[in-house]
Z-matrix of the N, CA and C atoms (Angstrom, degrees):
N
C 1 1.446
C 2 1.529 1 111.60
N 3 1.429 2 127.61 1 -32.05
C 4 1.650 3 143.33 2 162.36
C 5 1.738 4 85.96 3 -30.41
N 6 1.373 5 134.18 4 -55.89
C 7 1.180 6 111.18 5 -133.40
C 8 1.479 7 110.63 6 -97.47
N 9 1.543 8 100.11 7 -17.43
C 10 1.597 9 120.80 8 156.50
C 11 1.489 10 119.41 9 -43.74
N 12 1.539 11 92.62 10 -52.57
C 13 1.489 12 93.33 11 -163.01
C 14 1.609 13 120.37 12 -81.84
N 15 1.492 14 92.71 13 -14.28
C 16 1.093 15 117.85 14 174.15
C 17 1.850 16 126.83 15 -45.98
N 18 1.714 17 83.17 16 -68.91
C 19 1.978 18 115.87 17 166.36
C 20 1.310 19 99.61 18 -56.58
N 21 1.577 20 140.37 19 -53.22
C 22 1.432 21 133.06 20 156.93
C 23 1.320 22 119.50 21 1.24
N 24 1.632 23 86.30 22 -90.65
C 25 1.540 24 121.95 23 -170.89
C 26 1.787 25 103.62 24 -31.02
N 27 1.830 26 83.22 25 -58.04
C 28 1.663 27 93.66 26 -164.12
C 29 1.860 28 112.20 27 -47.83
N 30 1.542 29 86.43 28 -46.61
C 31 1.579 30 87.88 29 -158.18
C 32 1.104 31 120.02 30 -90.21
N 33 1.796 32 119.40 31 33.51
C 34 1.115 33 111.14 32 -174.60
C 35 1.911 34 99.93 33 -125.35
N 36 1.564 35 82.26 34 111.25
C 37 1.518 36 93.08 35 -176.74
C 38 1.565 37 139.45 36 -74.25
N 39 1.017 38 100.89 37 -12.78
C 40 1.606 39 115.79 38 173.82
C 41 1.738 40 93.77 39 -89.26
N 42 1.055 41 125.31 40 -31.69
C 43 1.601 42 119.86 41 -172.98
C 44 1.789 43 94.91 42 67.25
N 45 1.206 44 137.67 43 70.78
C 46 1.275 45 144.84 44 -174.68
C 47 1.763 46 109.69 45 -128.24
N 48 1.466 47 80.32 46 -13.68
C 49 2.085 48 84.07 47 -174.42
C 50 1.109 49 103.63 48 77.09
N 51 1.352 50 144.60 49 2.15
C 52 1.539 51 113.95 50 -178.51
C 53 1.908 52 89.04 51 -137.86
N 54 1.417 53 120.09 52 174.25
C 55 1.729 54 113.74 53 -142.68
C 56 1.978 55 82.91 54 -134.86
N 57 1.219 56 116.28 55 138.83
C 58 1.821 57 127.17 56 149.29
C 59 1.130 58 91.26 57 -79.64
N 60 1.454 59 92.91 58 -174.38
C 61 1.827 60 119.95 59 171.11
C 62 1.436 61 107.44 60 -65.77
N 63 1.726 62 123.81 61 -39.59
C 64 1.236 63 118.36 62 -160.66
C 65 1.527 64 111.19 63 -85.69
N 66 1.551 65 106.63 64 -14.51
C 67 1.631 66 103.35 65 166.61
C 68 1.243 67 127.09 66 -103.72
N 69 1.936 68 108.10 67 20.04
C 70 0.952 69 115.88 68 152.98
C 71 1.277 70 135.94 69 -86.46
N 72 1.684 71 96.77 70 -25.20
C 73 1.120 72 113.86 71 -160.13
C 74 1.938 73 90.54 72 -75.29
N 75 1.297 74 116.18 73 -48.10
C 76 1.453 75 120.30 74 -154.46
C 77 1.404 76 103.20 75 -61.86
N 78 1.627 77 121.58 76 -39.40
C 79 1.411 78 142.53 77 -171.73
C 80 1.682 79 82.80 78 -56.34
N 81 1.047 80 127.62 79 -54.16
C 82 2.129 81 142.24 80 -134.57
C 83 1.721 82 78.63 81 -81.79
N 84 1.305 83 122.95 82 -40.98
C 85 1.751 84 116.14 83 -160.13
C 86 1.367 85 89.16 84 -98.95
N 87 1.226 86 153.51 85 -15.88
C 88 1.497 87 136.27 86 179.04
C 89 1.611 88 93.80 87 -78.78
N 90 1.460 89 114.86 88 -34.71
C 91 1.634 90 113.59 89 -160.66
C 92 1.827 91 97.93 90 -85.32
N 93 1.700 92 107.91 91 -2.68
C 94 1.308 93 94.43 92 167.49
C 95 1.423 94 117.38 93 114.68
N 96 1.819 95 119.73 94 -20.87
C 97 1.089 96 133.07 95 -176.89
C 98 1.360 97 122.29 96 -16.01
N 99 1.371 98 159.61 97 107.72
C 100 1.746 99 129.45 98 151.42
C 101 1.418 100 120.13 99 -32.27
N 102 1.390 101 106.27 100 -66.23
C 103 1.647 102 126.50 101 -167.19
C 104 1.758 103 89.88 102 -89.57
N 105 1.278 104 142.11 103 112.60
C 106 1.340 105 122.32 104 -176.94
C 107 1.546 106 85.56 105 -97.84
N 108 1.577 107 108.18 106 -59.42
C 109 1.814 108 118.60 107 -174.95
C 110 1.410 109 103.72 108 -24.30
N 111 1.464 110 123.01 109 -56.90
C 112 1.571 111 129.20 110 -145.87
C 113 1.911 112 96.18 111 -96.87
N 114 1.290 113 106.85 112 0.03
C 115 1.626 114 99.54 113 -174.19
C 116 1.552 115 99.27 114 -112.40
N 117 1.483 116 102.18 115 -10.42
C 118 1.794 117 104.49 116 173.78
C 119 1.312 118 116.32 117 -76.71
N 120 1.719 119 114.09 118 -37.04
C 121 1.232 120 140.52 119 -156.28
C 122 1.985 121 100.30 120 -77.80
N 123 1.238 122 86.61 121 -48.70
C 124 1.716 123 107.42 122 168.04
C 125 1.131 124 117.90 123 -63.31
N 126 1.115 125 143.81 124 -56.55
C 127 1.710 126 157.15 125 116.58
C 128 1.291 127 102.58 126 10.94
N 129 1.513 128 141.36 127 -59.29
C 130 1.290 129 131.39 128 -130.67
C 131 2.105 130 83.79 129 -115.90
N 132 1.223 131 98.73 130 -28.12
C 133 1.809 132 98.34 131 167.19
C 134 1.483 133 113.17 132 -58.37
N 135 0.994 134 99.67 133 -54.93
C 136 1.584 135 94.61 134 -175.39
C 137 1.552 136 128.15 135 -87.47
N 138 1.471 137 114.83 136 -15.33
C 139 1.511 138 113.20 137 176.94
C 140 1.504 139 101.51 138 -125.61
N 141 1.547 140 146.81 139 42.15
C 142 0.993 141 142.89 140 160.74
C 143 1.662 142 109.46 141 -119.24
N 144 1.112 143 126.33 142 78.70
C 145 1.249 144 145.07 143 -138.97
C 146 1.712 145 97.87 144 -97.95
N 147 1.151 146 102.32 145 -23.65
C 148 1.615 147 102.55 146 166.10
C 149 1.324 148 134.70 147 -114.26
N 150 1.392 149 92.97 148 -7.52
C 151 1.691 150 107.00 149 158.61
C 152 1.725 151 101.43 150 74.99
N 153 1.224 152 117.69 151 36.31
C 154 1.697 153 145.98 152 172.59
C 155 1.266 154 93.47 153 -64.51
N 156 1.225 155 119.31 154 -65.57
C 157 1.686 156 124.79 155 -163.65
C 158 1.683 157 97.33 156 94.51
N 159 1.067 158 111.33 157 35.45
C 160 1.516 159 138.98 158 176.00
C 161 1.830 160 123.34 159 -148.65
N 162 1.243 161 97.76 160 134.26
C 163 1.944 162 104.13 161 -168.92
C 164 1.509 163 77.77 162 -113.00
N 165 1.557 164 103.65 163 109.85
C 166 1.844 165 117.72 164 161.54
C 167 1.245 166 122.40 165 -150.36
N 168 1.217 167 102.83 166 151.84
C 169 1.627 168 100.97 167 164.13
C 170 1.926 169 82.28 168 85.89
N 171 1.643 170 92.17 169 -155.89
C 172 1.351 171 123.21 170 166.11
C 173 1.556 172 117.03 171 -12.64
N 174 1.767 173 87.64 172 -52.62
C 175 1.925 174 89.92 173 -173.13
C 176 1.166 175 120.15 174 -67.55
N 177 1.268 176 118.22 175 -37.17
C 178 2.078 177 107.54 176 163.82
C 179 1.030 178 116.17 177 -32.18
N 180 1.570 179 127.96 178 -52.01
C 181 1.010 180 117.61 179 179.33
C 182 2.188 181 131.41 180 -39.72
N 183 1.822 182 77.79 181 -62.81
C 184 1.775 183 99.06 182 171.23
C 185 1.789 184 104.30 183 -48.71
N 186 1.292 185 104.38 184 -45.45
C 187 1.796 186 100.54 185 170.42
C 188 1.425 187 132.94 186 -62.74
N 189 1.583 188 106.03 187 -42.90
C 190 1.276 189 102.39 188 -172.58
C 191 2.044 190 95.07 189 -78.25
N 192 0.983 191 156.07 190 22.93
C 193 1.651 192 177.42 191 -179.80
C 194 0.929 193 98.54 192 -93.13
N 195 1.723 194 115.45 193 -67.28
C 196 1.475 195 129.92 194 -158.61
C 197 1.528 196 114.67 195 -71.63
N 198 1.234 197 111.03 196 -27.59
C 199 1.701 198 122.90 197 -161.36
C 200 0.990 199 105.19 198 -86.77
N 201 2.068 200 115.86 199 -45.19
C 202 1.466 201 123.54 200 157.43
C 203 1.322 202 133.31 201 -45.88
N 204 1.408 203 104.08 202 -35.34
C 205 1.882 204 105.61 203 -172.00
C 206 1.400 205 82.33 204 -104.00
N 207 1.194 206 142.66 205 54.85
C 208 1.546 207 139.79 206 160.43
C 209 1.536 208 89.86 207 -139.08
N 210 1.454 209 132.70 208 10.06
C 211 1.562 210 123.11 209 159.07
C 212 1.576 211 105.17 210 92.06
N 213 1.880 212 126.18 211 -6.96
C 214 1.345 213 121.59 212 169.95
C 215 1.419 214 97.00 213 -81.37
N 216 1.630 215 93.26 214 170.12
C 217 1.289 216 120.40 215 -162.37
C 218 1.457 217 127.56 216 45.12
N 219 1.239 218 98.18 217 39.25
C 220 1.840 219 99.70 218 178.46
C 221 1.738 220 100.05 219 -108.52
């Protein structure tokens, strides 16, 4: 999970703590993604819980879950 949070950290360019699609997407291709577009898009279904068009707060959490049981950061 270090390596999740890691690609996070990295790819979040405003440094605001909370992630778009496009600093998901960049975090998704450092962690190695094939499909990064279609694993962000997937990503943002399941941990954008308020439908912001923003992963914050709480929802990192549900993300950094999601990224793990999708076989990143191992």
């Amino acid at each position: 999970m270090q390596k999740i949070m890691e690609a996070l950290h990295n790819a979040d360019r405003d440094r605001n703590g909370s992630y778009n699609k496009d600093e998901l997407k960049q975090a998704l291709r450092d962690l190695g993604a094939y499909f990064p577009n279609w694993r962000a898009y997937r990503a943002f279904g399941k941990a954008d819980a308020n439908n912001d068009g923003q992963i914050s707060g709480e929802e990192i959490d549900t993300l950094i879950e999601y990224l793990h049981s999708c076989g990143f950061g191992k």
